[in-house]
C-alpha positions in Angstrom: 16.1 -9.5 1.0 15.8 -6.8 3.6 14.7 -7.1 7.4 11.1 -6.3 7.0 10.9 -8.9 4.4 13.2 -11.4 6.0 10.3 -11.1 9.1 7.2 -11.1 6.8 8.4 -14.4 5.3 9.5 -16.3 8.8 5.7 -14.7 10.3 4.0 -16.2 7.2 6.0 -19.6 7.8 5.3 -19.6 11.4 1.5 -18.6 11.2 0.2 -18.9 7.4 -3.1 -17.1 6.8 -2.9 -15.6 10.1 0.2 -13.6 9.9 -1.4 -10.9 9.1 -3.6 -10.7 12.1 -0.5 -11.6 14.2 1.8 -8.7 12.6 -1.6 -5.7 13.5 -1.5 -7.3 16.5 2.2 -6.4 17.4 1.4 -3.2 15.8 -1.3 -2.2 17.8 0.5 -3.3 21.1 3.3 -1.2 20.1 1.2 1.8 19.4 0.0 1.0 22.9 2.8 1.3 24.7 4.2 4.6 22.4 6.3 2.8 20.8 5.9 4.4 17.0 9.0 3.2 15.1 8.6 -0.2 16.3 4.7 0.0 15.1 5.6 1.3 11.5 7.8 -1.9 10.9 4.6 -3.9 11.9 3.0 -2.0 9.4 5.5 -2.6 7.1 5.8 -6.7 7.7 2.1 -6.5 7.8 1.6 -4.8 4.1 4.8 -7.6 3.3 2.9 -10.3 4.5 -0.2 -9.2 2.2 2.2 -9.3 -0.9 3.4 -12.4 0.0 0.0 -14.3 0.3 -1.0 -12.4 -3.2 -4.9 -11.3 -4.2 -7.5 -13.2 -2.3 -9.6 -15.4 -4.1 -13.6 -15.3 -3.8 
């Protein structure tokens, strides 16, 4: 399991259905503050965090 996964899964843990919010959230912050690399591995645990929680139901 790589890092990006390794944080998807302890975000998911820690937060459940909001994870993803949590992880934009970081993302955007870092974007904020020029931080670019650091925002593409939000993006990255963010698009984990979807795989993890699978298709949503209706």
């Amino acid at each position: 399991m790589n890092s990006i996964s390794q944080h998807a899964l302890a975000l998911y843990k820690a937060h459940g259905d909001r994870a993803e919010a949590e992880a934009a959230r970081h993302r955007k912050l870092c974007e904020q503050r020029g931080r670019t690399a650091e925002a593409e591995d939000w993006r990255a645990i963010r698009k984990a965090i979807r795989t993890l929680r699978g298709p949503n139901e209706s």
